[in-house]
N, C-alpha and C positions, 0 to 999 in steps of 0.2 A: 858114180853114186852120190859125190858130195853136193855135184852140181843138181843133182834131181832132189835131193833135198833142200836144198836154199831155193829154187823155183817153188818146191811145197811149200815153205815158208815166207815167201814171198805175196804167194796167191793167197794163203791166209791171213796175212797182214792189209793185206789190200782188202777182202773181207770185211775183214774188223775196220776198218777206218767205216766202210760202207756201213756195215753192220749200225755202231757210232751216230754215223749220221742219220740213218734210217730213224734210231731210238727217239735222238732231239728234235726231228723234226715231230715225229708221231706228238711228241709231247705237247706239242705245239696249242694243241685241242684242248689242252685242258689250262690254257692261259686263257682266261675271257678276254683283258685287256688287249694283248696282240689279236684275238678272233674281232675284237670289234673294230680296232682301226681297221682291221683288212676288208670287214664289212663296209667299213666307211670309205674307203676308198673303192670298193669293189660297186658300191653305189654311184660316187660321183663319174666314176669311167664310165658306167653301162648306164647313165640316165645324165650325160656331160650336155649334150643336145639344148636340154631343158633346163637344165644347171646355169652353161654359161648365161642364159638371159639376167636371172637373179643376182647372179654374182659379179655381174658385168655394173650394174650399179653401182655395189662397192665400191669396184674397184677403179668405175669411170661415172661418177652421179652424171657428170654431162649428154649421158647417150640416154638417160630415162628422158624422156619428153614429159614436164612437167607444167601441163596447159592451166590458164586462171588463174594464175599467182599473182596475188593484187598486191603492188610496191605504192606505197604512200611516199610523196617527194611534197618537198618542200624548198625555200630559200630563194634568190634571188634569179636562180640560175631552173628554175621548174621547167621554162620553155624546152632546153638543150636538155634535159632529162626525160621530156614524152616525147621526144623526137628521136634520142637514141632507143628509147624502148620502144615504141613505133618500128624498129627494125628487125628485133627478139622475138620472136614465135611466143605463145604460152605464158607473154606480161602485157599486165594491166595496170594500169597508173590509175591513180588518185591523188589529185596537186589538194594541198591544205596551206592555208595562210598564214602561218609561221610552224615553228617548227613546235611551239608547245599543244596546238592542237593535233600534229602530225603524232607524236608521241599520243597524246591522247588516243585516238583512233587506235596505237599499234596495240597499246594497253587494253583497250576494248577489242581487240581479234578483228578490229574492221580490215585492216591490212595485214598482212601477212611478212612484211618487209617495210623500212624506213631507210629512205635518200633524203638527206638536208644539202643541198650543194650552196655555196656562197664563190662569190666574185672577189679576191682579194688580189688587189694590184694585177689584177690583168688574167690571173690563175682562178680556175676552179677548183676548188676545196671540197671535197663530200665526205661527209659522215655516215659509213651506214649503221645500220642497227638490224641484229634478226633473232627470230626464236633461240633461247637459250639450250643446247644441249640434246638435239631429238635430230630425228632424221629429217625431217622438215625445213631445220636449217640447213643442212646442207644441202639442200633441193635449191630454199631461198638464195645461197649465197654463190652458188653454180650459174642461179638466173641473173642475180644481181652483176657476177662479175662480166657478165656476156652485156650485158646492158654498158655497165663502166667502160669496160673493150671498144662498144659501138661509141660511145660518147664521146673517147677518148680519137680515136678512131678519124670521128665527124672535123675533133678541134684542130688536129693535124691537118686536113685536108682546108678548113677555113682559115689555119692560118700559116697555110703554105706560101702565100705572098709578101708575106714578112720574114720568108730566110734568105740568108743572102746566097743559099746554091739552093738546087733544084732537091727535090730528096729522093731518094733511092726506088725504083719502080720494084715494086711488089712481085714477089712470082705471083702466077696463077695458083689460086684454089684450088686442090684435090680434094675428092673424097675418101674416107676411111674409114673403116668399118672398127670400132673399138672391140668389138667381138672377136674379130680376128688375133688384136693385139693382146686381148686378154687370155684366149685358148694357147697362143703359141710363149708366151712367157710369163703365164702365171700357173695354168692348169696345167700341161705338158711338163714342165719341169718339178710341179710339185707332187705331180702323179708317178715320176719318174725316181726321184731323190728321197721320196718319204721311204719305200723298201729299203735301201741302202742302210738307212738310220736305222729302221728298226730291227734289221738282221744283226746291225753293231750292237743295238742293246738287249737283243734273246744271247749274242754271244757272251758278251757280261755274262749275263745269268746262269748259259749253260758251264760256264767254268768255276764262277763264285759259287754254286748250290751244291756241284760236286764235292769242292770242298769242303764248305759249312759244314755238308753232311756226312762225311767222310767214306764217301760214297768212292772219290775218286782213289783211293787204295784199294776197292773191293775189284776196281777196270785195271788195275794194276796187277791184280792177282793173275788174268789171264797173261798167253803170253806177246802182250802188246808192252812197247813203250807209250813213255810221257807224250814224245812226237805224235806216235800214231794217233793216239785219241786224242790231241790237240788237231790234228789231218783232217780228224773226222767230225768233230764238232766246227769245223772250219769250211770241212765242203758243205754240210746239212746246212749252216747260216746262208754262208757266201753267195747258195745255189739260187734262195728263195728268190731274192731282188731281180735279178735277170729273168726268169718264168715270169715272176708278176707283172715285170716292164712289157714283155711279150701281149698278156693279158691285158692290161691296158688299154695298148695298141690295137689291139684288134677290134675291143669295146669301141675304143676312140672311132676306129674306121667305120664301125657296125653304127655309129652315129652322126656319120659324115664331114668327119675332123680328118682331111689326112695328112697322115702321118709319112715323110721319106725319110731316107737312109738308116732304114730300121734297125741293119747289121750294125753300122757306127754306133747307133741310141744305145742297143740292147750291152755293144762292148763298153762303152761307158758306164753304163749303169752297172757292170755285172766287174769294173774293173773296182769305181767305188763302194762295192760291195764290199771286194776283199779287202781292201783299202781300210774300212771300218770296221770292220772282222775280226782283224787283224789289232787291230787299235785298241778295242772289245778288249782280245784274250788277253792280251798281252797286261791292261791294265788287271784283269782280273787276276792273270797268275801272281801278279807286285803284291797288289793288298790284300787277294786271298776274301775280302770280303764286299758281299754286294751293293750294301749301299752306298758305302764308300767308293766302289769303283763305278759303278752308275751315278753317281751325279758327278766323277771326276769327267764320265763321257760322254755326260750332258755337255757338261759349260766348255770341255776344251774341243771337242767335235763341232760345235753350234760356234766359238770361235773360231777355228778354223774354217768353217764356211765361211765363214762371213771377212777373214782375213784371204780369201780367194779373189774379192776384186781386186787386187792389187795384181793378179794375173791381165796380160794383154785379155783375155776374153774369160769372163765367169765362167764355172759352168754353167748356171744356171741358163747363161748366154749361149754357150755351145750345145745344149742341149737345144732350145729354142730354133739356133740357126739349122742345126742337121732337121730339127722336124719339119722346118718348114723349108727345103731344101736350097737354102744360101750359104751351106758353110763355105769357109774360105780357107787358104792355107793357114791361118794360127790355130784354125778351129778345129783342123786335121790334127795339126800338131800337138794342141793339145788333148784330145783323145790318146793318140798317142804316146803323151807322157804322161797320162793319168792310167796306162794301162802299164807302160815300164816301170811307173812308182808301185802299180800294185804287185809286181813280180817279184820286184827289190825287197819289199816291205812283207810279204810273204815269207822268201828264203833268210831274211833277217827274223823272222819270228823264228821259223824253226833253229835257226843256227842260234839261239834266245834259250829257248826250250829244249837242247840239247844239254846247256850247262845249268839247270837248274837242279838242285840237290832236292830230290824227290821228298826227302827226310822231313823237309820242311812243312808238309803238308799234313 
């Protein structure tokens, strides 16, 4: 008989954690802020196709082809300047007669970019000059360094007969596609990493607002512990980031991004979940109040990322490697241990939350 009652009680506890989570997440709906990142990212997934082009300039100006860009050059050296642009796709030179008419011109929008190059003891010297502050300059200074590259390029090769060894032969040229580079380690990791964070910061909230409002004695009235409804606002966060990873990925495929070892991605992402969860409550139950514990898990979540390259491999790295199907063994390993830390760090919460004097609250 005792045993069929602690089974009852056990099933109902399990319940109530459910129950719990079912609540916070419902809640969910009535935060605009978290509905609109999820929009926002629910857009960049299901329309990434057409996304990465745009954002691929950002992130690489050198892959927009920017044809007509007229560089004004000047100085003594103007020859080896329309001769390395001569090699540049999309530049156009304009030689001017010293460099105070060169400026002129730039001031007048006749040129787009200014090169002054001078001959000093054997060295070429150049000054450049470009639009102030706009996206234009960095169009200009993307061209211009491709140009300098070639120039520099040319002087090595005409005065290869003046070294006294031979100089090192070049590999061959590859092609590469910056789209690729940009999908697998900017969009893929930031698609993947942003749930994570924000399941940490609805967790904040779902435990600092029970307080405030002292809502969380009214979940105490039933017969759940502290544990349990920390369980259950723990599964409802933790659960979200791994579904959405899923979702994603599938968008991501449904637009011809793909995506391998989806199992390892979704345990990753569903380990730093709890990982930040966990981080969340924990802060929440300390100070008991939300904005204090939400900007404590801004700045030290946001450092800890960022103190992670000191790891053999990022995540952001290990993420990138599994999608594009290169991982290697540190990148297992670390999966891994980003999923034993989250186990740890889990049963360390609750054995946390066992010894908290309820009274406090």
């Amino acid at each position: 008989m005792p045993d069929q009652e602690s089974g009852s009680s056990d099933s109902f506890l399990g319940d109530s954690r459910l129950t719990i989570a079912k609540r916070d997440v419902a809640s969910l709906s009535r935060e605009k802020t978290i509905i609109l990142a999820l929009v926002i990212q629910l857009f960049i997934a299901a329309f990434s196709s057409f996304l990465v082009v745009g954002l691929t300039s950002l992130y690489d100006p050198g892959s927009v082809e920017a044809s007509g860009i007229d560089i004004g050059v000047s100085g003594d050296a103007t020859a080896e300047l329309e001769d390395a642009a001569a090699a540049v796709d999309g530049v156009e030179v304009t030689p001017y007669a010293d460099r105070a008419e060169a400026m002129a011109g730039f001031q007048a929008r006749t040129v787009r970019g200014l090169v002054h190059a001078e001959t000093v003891g054997g060295e070429i010297r150049v000054t450049a000059t470009v639009p102030e502050g706009s996206i234009e300059s960095t169009l200009v200074v993307v061209q211009l360094r491709s140009v300098l590259e070639e120039l520099e390029r040319t002087e090595r090769i005409d005065r290869s007969d003046f070294l006294d060894a031979p100089p090192v032969t070049l590999p061959a040229e590859t092609s590469s596609s910056p789209y690729f580079g940009f999908t697998y380690t900017v969009l893929v990791p930031l698609l993947l990493f942003l749930p994570p964070f924000i399941s940490g910061s609805i967790a904040v909230d779902a435990i600092t607002e029970e307080i405030e409002r002292g809502t969380l004695e009214l979940l105490r009235v039933a017969p759940v512990s502290l544990v349990d409804i920390v369980d259950g606002k723990a599964l409802g966060m933790a659960i979200l980031a791994p579904l959405q990873a899923i979702l994603w990925i599938v968008l991501l495929g449904a637009n011809g991004i793909a995506i391998r070892n989806v199992p390892a991605l979704v345990l990753l992402v569903a380990a730093t979940a709890v990982l930040v969860v966990v981080f969340g409550i924990v802060l929440g139950l300390l100070t008991g109040k939300r904005q204090q514990a939400q900007l404590l898990y801004s700045v030290l979540v946001l450092g800890a990322f960022g103190a992670l390259a000191l790891l053999p491999e990022h995540l952001a790295t290990v993420a990138a490697k599994l999608a594009v199907g290169s991982a290697t063994t540190v990148t297992i390993a670390t999966v891994a241990g980003v999923t034993l830390s989250a186990v740890v760090g889990y049963a360390a919460m609750r054995r946390y939350v066992t010894r908290i004097d309820t009274e406090r609250y």
